[in-house]
Backbone as JSON, one array per atom type, in Angstrom:
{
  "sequence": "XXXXXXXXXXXXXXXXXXXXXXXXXXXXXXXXXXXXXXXXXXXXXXXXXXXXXXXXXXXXXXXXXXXXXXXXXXXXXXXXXXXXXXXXXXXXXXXXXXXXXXXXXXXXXXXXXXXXXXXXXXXXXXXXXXXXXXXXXXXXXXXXXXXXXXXXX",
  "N": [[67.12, 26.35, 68.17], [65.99, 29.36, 69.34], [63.03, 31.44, 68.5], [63.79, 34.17, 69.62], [66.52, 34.24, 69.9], [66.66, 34.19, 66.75], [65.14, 35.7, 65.05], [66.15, 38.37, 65.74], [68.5, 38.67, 64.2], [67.34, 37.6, 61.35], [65.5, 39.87, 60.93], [67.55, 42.04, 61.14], [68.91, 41.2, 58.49], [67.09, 41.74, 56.38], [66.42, 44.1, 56.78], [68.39, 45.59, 56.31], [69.54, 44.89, 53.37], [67.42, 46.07, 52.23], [67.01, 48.71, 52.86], [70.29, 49.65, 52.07], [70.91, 48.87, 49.51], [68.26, 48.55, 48.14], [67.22, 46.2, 47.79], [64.48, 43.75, 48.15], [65.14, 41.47, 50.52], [63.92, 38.28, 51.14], [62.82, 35.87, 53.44], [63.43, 32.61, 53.53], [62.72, 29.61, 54.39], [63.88, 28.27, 57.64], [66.42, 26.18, 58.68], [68.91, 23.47, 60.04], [71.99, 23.4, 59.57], [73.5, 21.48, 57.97], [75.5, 19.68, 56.14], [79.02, 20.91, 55.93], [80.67, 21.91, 53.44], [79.1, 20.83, 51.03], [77.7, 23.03, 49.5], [77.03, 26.18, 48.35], [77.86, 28.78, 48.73], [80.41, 30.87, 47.35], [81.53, 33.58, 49.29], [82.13, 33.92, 52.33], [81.31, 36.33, 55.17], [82.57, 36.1, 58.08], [82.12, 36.21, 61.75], [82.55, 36.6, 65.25], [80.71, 36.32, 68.42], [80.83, 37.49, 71.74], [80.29, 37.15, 75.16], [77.29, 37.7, 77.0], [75.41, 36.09, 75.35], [77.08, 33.94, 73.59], [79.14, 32.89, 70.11], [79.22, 32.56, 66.71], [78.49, 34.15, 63.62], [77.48, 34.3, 60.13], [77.34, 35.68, 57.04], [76.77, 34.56, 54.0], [77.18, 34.36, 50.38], [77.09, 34.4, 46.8], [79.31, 34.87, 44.37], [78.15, 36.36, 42.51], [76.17, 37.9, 43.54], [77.55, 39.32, 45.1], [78.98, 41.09, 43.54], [77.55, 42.4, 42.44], [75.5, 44.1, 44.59], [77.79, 45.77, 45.33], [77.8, 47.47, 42.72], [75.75, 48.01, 42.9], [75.7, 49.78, 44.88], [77.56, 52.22, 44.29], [79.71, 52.32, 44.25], [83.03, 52.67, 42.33], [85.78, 50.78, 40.71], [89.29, 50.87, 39.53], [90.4, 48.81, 38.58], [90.06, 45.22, 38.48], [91.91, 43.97, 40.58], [91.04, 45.7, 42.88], [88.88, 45.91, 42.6], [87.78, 43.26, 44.02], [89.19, 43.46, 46.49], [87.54, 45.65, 47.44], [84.75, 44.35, 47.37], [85.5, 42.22, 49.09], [86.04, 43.48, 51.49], [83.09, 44.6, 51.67], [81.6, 42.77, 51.87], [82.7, 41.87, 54.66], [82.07, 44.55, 56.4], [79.41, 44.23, 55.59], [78.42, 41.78, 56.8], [79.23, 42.63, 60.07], [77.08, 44.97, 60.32], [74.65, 43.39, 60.36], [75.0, 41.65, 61.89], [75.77, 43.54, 64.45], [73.27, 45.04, 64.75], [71.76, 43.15, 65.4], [72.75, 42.44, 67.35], [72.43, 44.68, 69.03], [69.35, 44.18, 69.82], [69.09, 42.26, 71.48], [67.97, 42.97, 74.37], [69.42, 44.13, 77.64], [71.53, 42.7, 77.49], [74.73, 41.59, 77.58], [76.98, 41.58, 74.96], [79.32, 41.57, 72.73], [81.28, 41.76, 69.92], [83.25, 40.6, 67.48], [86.23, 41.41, 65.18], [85.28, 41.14, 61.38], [86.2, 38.08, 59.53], [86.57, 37.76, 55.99], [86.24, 35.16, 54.31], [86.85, 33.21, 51.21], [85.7, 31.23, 48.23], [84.85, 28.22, 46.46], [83.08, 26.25, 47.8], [84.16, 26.63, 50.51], [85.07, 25.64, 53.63], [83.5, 26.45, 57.38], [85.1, 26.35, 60.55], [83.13, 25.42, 62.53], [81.73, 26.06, 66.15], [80.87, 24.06, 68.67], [78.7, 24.27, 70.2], [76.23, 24.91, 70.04], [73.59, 24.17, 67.49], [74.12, 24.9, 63.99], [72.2, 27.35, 62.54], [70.43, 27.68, 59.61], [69.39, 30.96, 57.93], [67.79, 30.98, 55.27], [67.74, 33.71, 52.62], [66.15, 35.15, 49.73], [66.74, 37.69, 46.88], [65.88, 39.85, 44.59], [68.43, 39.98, 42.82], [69.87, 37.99, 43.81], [70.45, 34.74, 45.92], [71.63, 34.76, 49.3], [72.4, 34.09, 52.71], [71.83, 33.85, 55.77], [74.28, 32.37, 58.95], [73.39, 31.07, 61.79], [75.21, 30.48, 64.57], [74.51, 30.56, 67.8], [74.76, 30.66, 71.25]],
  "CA": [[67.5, 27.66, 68.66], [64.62, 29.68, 70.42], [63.36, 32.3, 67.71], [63.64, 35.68, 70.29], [67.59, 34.59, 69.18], [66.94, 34.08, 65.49], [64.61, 37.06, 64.61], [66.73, 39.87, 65.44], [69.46, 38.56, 62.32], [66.11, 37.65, 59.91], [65.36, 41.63, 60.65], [68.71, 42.84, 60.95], [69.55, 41.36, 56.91], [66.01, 42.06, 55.57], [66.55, 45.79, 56.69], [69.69, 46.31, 55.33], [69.53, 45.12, 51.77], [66.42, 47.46, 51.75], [67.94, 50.61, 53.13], [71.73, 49.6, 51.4], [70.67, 48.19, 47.98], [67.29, 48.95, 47.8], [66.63, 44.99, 47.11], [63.99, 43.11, 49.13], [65.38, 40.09, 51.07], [62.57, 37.56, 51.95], [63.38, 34.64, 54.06], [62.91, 31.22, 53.44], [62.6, 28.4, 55.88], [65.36, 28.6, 58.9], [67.16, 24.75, 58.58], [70.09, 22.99, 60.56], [73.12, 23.18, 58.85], [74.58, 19.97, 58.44], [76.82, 19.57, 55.23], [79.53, 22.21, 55.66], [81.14, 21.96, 52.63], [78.71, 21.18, 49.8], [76.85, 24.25, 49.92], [76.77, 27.31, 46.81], [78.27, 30.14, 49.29], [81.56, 31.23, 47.51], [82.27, 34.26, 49.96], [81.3, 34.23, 53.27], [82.21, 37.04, 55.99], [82.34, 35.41, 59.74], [82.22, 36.78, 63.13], [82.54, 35.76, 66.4], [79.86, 36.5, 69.43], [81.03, 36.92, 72.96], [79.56, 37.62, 76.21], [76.12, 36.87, 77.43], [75.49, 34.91, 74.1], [78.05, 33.71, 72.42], [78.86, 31.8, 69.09], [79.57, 32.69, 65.46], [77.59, 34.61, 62.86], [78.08, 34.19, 58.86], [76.73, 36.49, 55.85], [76.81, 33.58, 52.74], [76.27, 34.71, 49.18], [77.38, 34.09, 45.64], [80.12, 36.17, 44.1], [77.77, 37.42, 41.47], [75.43, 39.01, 44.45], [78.61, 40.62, 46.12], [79.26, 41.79, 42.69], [76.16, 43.24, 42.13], [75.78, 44.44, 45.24], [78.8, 46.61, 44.88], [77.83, 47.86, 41.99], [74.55, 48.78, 43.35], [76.77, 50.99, 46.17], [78.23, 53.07, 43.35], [81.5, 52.62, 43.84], [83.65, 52.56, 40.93], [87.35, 50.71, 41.07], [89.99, 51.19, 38.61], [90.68, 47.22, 38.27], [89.93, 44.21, 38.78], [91.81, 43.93, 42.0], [90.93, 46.88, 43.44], [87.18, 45.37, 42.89], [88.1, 41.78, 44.7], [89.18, 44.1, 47.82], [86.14, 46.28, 47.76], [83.78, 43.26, 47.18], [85.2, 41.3, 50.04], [85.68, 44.36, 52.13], [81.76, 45.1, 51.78], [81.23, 41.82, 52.72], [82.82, 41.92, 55.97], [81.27, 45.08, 56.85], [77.94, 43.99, 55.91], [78.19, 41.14, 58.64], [79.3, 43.05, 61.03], [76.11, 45.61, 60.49], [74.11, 42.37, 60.39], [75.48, 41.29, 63.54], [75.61, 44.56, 65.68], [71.83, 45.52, 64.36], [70.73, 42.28, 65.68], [72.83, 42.1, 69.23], [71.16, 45.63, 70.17], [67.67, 43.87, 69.52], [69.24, 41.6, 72.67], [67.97, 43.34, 75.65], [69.66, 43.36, 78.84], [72.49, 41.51, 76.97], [76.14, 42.38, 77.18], [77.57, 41.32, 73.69], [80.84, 41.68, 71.78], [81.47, 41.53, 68.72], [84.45, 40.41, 67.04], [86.13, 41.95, 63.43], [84.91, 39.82, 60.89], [87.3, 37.98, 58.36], [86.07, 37.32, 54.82], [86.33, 33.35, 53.74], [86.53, 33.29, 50.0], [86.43, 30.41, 47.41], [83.84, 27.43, 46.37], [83.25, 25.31, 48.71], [84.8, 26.54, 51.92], [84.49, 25.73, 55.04], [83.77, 27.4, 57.92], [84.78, 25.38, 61.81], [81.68, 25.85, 63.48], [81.68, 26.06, 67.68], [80.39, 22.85, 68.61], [78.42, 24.86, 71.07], [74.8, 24.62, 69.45], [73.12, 23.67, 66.31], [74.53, 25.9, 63.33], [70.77, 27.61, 61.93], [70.26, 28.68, 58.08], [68.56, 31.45, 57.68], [68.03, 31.34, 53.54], [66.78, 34.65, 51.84], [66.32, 35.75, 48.07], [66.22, 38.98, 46.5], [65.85, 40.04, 42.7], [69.72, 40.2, 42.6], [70.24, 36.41, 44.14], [70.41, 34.53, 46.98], [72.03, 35.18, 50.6], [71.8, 33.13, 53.42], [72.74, 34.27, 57.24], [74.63, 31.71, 59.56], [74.41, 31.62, 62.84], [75.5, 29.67, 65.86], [74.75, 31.05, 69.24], [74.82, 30.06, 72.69]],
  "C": [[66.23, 28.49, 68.76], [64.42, 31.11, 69.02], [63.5, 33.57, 68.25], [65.57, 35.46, 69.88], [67.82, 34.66, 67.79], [66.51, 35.63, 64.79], [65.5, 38.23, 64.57], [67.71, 39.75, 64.21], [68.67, 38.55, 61.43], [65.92, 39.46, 59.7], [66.18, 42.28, 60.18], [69.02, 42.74, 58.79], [68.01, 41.78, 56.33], [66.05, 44.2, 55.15], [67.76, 46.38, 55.97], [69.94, 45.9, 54.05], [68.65, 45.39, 51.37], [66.89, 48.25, 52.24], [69.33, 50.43, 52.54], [71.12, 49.57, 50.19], [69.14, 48.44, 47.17], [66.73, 47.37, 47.2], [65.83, 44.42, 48.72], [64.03, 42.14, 49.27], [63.88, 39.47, 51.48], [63.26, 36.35, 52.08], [62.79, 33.87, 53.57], [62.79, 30.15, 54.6], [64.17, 27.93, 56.36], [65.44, 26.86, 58.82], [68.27, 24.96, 59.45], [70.7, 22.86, 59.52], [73.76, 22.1, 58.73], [75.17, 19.92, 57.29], [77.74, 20.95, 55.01], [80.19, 22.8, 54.17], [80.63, 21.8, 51.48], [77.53, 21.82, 49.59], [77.6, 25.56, 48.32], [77.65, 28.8, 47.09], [79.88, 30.06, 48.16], [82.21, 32.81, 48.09], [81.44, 34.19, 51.41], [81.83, 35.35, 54.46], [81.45, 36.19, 57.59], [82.69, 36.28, 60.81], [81.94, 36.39, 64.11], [81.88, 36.92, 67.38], [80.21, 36.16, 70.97], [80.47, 37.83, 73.79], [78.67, 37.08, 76.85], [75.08, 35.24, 76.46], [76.81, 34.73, 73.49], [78.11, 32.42, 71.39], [79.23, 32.6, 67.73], [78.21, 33.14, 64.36], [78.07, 34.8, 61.6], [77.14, 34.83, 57.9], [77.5, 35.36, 55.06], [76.46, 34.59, 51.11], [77.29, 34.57, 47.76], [77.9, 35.31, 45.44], [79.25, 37.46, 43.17], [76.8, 38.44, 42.24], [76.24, 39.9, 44.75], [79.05, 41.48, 44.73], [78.08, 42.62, 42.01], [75.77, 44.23, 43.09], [76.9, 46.18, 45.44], [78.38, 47.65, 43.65], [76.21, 48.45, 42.43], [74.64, 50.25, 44.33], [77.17, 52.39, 45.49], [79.18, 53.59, 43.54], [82.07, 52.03, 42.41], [85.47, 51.8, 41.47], [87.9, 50.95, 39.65], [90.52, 49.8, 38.21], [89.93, 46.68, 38.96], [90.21, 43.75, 40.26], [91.57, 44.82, 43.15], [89.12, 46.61, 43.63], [86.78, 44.33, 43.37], [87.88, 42.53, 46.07], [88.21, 44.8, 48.1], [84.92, 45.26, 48.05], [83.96, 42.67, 49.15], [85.42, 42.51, 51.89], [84.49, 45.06, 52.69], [81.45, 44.04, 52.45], [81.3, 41.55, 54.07], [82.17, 43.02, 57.04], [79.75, 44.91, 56.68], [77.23, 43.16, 57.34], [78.19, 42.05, 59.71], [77.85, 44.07, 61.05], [74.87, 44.88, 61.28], [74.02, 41.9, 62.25], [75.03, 42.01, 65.13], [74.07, 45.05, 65.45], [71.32, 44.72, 65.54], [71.25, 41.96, 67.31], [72.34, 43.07, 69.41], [70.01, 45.42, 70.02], [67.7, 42.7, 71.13], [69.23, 42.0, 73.82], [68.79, 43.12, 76.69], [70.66, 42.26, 79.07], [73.5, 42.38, 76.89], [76.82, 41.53, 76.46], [78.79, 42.21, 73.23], [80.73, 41.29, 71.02], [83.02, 41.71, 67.93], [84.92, 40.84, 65.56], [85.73, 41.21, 62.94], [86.12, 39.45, 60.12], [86.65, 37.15, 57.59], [86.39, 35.72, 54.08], [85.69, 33.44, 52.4], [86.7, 31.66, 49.35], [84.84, 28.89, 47.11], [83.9, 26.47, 47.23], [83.74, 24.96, 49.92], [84.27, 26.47, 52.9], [85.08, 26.21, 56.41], [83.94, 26.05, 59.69], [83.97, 25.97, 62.52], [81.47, 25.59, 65.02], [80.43, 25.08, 67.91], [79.41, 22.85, 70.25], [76.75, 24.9, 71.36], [74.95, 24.5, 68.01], [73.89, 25.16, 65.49], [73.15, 26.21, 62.52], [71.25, 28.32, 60.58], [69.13, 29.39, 58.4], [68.7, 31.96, 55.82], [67.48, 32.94, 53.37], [67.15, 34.19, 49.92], [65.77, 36.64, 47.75], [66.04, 38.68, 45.04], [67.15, 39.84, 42.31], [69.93, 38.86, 42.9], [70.06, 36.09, 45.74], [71.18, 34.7, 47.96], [71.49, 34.76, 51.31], [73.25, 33.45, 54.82], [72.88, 33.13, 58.1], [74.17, 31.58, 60.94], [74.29, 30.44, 63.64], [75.71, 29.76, 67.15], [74.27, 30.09, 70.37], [74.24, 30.75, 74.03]]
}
């Protein structure tokens, strides 16, 4: 995948868990995805890419980031489940920030962007559009690791 499509997501998450969280993402080396299922993500939020590119885009990260995370936000819940729904609620809007940051970095491109929906649990997997290669982009902050999906066309 050509990096004038990868870069704008490496930017898009680096910038926003420094201006959200105040933690600094640094990438690691961008890989093909090939085992979907034994992989560390247990939440991931997904979104779908249509238009001039299209394809699928995934925010990955360990519950204890999204729970940290959260708690970095300074929201407060009153339970337990009331802090599940916030958690995976942040998550889905983070993609989508992620997402829309990095399609207006796509000149001259008419993009859509689809809601996202949050995929919880160890070991899930996500069906990936058999459209192009699916690219890791790893990071790690001080808080843990996070690792952006994507699969465009």
């Amino acid at each position: 995948m050509q990096a004038k499509i990868i870069n704008p997501f490496l930017a898009a998450a680096i910038a926003l868990f420094k201006d959200t969280f105040g933690l600094e993402a640094v990438a690691g080396e961008i890989y093909a995805v090939q085992d979907q299922i034994n992989h560390r993500w247990e939440i991931s939020g997904v979104l779908g890419i249509t238009g001039d590119h299209h394809g699928v885009v995934a925010l990955r990260l360990p519950r204890v980031l999204a729970d940290k995370m959260l708690h970095k936000s300074g929201v407060h819940t009153r339970d337990e489940h009331e802090r599940q729904e916030m958690v995976n609620n942040m998550v889905g809007e983070l993609t989508n920030i992620i997402a829309g940051n990095a399609a207006n970095q796509f000149e001259d491109a008419d993009i859509d962007i689809s809601p996202p929906v949050v995929v919880l649990g160890a070991h899930h997997e996500i069906h990936w559009p058999r459209i192009a290669p699916v690219i890791g982009i790893p990071f790690r902050t001080p808080a843990g690791p996070f690792e952006v999906d994507v699969c465009l066309q």
